[in-house]
Backbone as CSV, one residue per row, in Angstrom:
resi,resn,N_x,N_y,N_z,CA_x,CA_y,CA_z,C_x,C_y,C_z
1,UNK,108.421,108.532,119.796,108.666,107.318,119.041,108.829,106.158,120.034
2,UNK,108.274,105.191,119.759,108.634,103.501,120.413,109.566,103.297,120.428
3,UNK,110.193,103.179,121.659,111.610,102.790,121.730,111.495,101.440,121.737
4,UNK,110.532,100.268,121.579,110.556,98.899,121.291,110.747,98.561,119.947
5,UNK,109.795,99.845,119.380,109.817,99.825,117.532,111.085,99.684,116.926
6,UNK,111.960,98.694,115.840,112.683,99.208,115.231,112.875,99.608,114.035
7,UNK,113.964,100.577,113.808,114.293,101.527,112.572,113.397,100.498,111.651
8,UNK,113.325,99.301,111.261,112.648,98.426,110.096,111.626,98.648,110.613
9,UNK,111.111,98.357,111.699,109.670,98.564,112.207,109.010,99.826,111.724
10,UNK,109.373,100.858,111.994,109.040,102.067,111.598,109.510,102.856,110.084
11,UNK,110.100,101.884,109.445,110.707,102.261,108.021,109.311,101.472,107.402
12,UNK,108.650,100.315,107.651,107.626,99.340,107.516,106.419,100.251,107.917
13,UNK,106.376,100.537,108.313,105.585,101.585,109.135,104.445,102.710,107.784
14,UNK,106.016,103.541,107.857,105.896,104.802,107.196,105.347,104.176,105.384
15,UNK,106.342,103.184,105.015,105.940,102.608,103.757,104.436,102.626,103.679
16,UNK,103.724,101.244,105.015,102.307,101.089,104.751,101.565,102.389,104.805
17,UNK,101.407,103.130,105.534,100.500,103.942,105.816,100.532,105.650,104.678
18,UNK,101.627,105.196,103.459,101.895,106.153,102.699,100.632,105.528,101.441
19,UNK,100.346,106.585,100.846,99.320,106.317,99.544,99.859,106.488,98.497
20,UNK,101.420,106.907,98.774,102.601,107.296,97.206,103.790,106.516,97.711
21,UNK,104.821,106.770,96.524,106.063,107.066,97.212,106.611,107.866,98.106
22,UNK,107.269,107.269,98.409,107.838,108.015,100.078,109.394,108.440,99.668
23,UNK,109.840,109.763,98.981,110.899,109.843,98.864,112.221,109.185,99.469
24,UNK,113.135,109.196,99.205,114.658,109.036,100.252,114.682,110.289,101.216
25,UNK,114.694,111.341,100.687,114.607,112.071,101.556,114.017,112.011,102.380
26,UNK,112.747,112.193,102.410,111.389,112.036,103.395,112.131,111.232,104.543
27,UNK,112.430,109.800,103.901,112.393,109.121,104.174,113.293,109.045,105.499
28,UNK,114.688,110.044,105.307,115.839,109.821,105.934,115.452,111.307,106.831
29,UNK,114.427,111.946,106.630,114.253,113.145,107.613,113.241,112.284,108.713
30,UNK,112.719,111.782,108.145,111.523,111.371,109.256,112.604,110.321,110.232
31,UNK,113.049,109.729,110.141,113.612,108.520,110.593,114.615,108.679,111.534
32,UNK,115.163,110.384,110.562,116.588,110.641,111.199,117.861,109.746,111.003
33,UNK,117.754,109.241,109.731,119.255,108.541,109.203,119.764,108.872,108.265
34,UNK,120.997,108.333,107.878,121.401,108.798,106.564,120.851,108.331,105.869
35,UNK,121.242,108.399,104.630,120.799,107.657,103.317,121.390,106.363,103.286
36,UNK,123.045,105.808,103.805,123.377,104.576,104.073,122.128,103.861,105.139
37,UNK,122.220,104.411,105.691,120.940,104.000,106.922,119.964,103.384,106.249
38,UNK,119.528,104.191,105.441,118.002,103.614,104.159,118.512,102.977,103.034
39,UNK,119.853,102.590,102.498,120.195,101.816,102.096,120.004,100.230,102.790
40,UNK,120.143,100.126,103.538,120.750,99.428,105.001,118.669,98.773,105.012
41,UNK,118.464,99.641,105.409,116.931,99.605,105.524,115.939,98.786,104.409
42,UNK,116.388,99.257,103.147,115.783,98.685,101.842,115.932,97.833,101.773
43,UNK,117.581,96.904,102.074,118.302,96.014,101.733,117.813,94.866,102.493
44,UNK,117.620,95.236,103.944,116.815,94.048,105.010,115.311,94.059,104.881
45,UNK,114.599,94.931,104.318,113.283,94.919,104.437,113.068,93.918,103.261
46,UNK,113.693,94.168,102.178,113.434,93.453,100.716,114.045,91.868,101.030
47,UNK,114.712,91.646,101.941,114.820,89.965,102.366,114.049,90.030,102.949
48,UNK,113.092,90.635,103.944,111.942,89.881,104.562,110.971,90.048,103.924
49,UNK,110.684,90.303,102.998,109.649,90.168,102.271,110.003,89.541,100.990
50,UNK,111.347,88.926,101.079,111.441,87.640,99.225,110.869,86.426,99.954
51,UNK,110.595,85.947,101.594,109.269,85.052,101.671,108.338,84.842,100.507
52,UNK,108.374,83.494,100.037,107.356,83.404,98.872,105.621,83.098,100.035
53,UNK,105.440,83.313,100.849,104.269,83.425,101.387,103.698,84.876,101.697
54,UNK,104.903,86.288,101.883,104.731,87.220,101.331,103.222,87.736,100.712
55,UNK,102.583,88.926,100.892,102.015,88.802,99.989,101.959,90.373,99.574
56,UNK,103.281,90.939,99.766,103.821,93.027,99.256,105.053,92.358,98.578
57,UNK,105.217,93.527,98.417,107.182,93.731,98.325,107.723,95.089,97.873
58,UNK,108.618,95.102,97.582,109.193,96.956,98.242,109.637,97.425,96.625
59,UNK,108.505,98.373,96.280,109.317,99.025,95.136,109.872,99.999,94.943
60,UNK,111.022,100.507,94.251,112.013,101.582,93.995,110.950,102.611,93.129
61,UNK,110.367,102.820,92.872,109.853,104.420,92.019,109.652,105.488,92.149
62,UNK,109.195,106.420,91.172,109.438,107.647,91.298,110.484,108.491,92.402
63,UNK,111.551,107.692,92.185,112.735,108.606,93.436,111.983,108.437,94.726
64,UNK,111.302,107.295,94.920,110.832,106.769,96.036,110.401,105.757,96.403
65,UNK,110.179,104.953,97.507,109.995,103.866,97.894,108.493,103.393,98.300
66,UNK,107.851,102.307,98.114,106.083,102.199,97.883,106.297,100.548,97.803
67,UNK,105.495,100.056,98.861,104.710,98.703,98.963,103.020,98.339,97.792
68,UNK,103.876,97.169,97.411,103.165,97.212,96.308,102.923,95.430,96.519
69,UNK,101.618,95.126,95.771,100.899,93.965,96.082,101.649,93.010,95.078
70,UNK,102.090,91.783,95.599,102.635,90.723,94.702,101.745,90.131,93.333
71,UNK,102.089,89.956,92.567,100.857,89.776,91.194,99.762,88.664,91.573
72,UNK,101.157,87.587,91.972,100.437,86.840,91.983,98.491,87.036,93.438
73,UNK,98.964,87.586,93.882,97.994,88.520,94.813,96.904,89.918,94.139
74,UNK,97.085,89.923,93.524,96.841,91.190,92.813,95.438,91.195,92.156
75,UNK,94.849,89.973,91.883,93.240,90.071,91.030,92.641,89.878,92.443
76,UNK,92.857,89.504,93.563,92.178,89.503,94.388,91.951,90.495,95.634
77,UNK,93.368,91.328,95.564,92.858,92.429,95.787,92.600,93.549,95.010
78,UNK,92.216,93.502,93.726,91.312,94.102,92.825,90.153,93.817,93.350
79,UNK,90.010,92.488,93.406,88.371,92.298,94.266,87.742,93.090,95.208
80,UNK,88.539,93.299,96.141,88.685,93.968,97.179,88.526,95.531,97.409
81,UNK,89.130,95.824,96.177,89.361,97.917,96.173,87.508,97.717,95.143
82,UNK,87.332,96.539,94.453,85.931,97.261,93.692,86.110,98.442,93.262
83,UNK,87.134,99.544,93.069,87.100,100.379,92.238,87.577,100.718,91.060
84,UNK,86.758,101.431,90.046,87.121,101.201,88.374,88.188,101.472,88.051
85,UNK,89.023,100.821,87.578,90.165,101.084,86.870,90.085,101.850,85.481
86,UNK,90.963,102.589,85.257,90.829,103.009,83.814,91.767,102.478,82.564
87,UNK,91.097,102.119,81.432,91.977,102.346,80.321,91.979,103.402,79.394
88,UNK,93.539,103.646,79.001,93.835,103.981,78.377,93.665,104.108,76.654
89,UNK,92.836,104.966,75.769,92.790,104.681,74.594,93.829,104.365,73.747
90,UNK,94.234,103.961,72.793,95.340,103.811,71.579,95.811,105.012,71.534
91,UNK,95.221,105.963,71.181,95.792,107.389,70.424,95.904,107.975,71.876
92,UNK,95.080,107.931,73.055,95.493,108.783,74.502,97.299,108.181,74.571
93,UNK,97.044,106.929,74.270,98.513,106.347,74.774,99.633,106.836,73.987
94,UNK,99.396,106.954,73.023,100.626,107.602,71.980,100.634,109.307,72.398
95,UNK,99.892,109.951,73.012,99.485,111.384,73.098,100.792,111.119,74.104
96,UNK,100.325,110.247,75.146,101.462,110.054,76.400,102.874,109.762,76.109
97,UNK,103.283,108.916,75.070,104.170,108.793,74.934,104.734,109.689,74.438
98,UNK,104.863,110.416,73.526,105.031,111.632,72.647,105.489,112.551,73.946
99,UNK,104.462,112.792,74.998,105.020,113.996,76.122,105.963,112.986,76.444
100,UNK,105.792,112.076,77.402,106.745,111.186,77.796,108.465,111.219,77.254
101,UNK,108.443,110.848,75.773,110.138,111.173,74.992,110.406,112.938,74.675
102,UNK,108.801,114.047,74.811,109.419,114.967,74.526,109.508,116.278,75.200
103,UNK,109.026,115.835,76.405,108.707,116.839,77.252,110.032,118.293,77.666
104,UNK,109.631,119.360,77.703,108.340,120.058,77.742,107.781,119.992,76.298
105,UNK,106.709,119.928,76.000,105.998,119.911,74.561,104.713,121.035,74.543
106,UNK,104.574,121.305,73.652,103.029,121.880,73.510,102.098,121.031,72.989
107,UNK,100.595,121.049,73.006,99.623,120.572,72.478,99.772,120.778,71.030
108,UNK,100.280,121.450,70.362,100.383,122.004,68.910,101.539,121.331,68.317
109,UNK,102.476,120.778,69.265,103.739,120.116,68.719,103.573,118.327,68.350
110,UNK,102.578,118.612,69.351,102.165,116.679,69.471,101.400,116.671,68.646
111,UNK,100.275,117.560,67.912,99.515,117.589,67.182,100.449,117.323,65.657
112,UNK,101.267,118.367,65.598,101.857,118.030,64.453,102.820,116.730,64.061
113,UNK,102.927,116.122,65.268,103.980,114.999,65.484,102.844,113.752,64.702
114,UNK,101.590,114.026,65.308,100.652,112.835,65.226,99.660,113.111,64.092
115,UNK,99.575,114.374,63.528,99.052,114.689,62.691,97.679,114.709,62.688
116,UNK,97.322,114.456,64.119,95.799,114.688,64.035,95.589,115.567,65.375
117,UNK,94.355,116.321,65.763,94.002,116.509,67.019,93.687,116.200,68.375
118,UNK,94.817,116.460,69.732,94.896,115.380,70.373,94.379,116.639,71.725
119,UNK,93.334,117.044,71.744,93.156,118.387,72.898,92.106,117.203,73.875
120,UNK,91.577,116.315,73.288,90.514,115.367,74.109,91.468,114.611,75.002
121,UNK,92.441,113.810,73.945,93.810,113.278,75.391,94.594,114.354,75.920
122,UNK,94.690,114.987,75.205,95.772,115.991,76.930,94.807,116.005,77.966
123,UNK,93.545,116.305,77.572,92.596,116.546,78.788,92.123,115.317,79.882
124,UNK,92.520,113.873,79.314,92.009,112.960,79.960,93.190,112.671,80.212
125,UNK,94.704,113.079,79.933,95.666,112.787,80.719,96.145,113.613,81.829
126,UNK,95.332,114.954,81.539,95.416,115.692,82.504,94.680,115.684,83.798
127,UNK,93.332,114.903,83.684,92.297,114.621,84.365,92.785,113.287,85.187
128,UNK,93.590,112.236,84.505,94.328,111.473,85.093,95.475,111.589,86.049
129,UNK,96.128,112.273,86.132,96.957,113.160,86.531,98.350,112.379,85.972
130,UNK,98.046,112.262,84.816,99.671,111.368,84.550,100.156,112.600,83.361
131,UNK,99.844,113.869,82.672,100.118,114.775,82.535,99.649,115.937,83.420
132,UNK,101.227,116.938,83.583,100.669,118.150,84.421,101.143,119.516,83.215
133,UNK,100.848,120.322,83.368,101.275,122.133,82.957,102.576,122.088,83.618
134,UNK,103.544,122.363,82.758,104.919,122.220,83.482,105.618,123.858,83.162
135,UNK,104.612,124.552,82.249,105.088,126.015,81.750,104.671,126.291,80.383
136,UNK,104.681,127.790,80.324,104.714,128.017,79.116,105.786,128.413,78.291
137,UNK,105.697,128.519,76.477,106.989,128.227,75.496,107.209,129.599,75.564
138,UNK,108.222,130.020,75.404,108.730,131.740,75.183,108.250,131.980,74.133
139,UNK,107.327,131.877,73.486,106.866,132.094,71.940,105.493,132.717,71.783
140,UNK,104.833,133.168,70.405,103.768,133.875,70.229,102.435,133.142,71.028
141,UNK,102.130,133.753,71.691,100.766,132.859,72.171,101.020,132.595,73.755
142,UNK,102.437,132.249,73.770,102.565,131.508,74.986,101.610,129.962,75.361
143,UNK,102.255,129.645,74.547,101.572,128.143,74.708,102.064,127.459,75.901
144,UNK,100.655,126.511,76.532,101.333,125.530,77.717,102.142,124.502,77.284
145,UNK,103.009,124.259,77.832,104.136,123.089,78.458,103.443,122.015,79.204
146,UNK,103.594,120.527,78.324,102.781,119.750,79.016,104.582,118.518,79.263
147,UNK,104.147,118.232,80.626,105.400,117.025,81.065,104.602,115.861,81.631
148,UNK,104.697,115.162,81.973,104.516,114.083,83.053,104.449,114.061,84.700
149,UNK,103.711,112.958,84.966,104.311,113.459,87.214,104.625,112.236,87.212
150,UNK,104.695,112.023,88.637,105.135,111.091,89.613,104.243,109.855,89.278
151,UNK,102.574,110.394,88.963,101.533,108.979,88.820,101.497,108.702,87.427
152,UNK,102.289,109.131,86.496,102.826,108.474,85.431,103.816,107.298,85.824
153,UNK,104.891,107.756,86.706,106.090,106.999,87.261,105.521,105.910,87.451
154,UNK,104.577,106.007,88.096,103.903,104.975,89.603,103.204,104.111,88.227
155,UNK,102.350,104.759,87.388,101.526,103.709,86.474,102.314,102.854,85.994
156,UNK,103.376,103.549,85.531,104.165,102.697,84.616,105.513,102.042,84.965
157,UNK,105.652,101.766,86.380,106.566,101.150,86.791,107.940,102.032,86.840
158,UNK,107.996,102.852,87.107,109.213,103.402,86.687,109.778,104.321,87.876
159,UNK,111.337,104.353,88.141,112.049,104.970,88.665,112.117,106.198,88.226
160,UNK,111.996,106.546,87.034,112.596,107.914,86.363,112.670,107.986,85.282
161,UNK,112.128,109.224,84.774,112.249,109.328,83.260,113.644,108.690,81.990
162,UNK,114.529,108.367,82.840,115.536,107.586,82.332,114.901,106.115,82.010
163,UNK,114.498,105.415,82.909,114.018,104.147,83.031,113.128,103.844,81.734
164,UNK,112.583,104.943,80.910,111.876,104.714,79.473,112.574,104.026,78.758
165,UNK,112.121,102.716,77.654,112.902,101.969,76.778,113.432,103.411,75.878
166,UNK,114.448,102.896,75.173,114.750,104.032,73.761,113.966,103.532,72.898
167,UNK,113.759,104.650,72.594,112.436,104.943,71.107,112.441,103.268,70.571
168,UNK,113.432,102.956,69.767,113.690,102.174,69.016,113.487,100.737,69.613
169,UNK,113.771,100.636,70.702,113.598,99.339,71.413,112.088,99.310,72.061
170,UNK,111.068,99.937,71.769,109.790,99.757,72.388,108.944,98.655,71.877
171,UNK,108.561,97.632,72.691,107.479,96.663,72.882,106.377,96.865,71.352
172,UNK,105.916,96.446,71.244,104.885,96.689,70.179,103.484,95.842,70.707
């Protein structure tokens, strides 16, 4: 390690050159600090980057930490990646939400929740990787267990499955 580099230098470091979140943990093994340490770390990195000339800033998700492009920055480096983004259908999105508030679920439970057949979105949420196979139900058949990952977290802004509005308070 650079002994010129410091702990921010190389906390800056590890952020850029990650393609996810970078756990706390990770974070505090690689570095060799505590977790106050990466408290400490978050806390000074996120003032040097509230510069409004800036053009990252440091986000908290999935139980990990990830440099992420300022909005106002953001259609232009869309320009830049040129690669397709996907949307999401109406009914894929409700398929998601449904695992999302009820996970572990089966395909047969969401079906009956939604009342129609949803085996085309599990598969394109599975293909997305924002649903994974999390197990199967102790029951006849042994049906799969579908949950969420981390690039659900990451899509949707989120720290943790806590961080979901309650049912009742959702956006429309």
């Amino acid at each position: 390690m650079d002994k010129l580099l410091s702990k921010l230098g190389l906390f800056e470091a590890l952020l850029f050159a990650a393609t996810e979140p970078v756990k706390r943990t990770r974070l505090m093994e690689v570095l060799s600090v505590s977790g106050q340490d990466i408290d400490q770390l978050v806390s000074q990195y996120q003032q040097l980057l509230e510069d409004p000339a800036r053009g990252v800033r440091l986000r908290e998700v999935a139980e990990g930490f990830q440099l992420v492009t300022k909005p106002a920055a953001a259609q232009l480096v869309v320009q830049l990646r040129a690669s397709r983004q996907y949307k999401l259908s109406k009914p894929t999105l409700e398929v998601l939400a449904i695992v999302a508030y009820k996970q572990p679920i089966t395909r047969a439970e969401v079906e009956e929740i939604r009342g129609v057949k949803c085996e085309r979105a599990i598969l394109t949420l599975l293909d997305k990787n924002l649903l994974r196979e999390v197990g199967r139900k102790e029951t006849v058949g042994r049906p799969i267990l579908y949950g969420t990952t981390e690039a659900f977290l990451e899509h949707f802004n989120l720290r943790s499955l806590k961080d979901l509005p309650p049912p009742g308070e959702l956006p429309h």
